[in-house]
N, C-alpha and C positions, 0 to 999 in steps of 0.2 A: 563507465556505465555500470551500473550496482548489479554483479553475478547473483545477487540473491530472491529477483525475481521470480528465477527458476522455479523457485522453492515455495510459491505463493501463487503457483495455480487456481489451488480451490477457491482462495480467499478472490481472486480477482473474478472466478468465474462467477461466485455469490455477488459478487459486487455487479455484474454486468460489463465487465471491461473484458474484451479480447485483446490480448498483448500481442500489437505488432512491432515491424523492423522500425515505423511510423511515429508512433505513440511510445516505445520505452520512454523517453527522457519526461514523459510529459508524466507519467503514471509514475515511474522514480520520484519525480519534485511533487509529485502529490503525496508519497508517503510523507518523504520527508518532512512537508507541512503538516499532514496529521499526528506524526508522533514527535512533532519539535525540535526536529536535530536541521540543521543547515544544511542547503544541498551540498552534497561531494562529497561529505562525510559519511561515508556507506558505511564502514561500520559500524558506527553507533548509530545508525538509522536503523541498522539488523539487529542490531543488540534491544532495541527497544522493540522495533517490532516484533520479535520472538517475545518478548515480554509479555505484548497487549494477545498474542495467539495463547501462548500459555496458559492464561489467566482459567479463570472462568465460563465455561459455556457463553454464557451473557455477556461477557466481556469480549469476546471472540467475534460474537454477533454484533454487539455493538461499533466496533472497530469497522468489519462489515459495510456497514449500516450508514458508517463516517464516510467511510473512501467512496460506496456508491455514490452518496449523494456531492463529494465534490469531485468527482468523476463526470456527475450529469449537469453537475453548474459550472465547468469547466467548459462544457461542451457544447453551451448552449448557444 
């Protein structure tokens, strides 16, 4: 299970996700389909995500913006 959710509070609180003991693997395999790395592969799945937070304001929000909405279509 990828240690680097830790590190992506904020992001998930904008997003509307509360990370439980429940939900990691589920919130994990959703990064990893948003920034394109295959599951298990954490760290290149960190490596890019530090990437898409880095960016730009807008680009930050966008990312955001991604994971809410497959967050909420996940869950439907």
């Amino acid at each position: 299970m990828s240690c680097y959710l830790r590190h992506l509070k904020e992001e998930l609180a904008a997003a509307n996700i509360q990370l439980t003991s429940a939900n990691r693997r589920q919130v994990d395999q959703l990064l990893h389909q948003l920034v394109g790395v295959p599951y298990k592969d954490c760290s290149a799945a960190w490596k890019k995500i530090k990437e898409e937070l880095r960016g730009e304001p807008e680009r930050r929000a966008e990312f955001v913006a991604h994971l809410r909405a497959m967050w909420a279509a996940s869950n439907q």
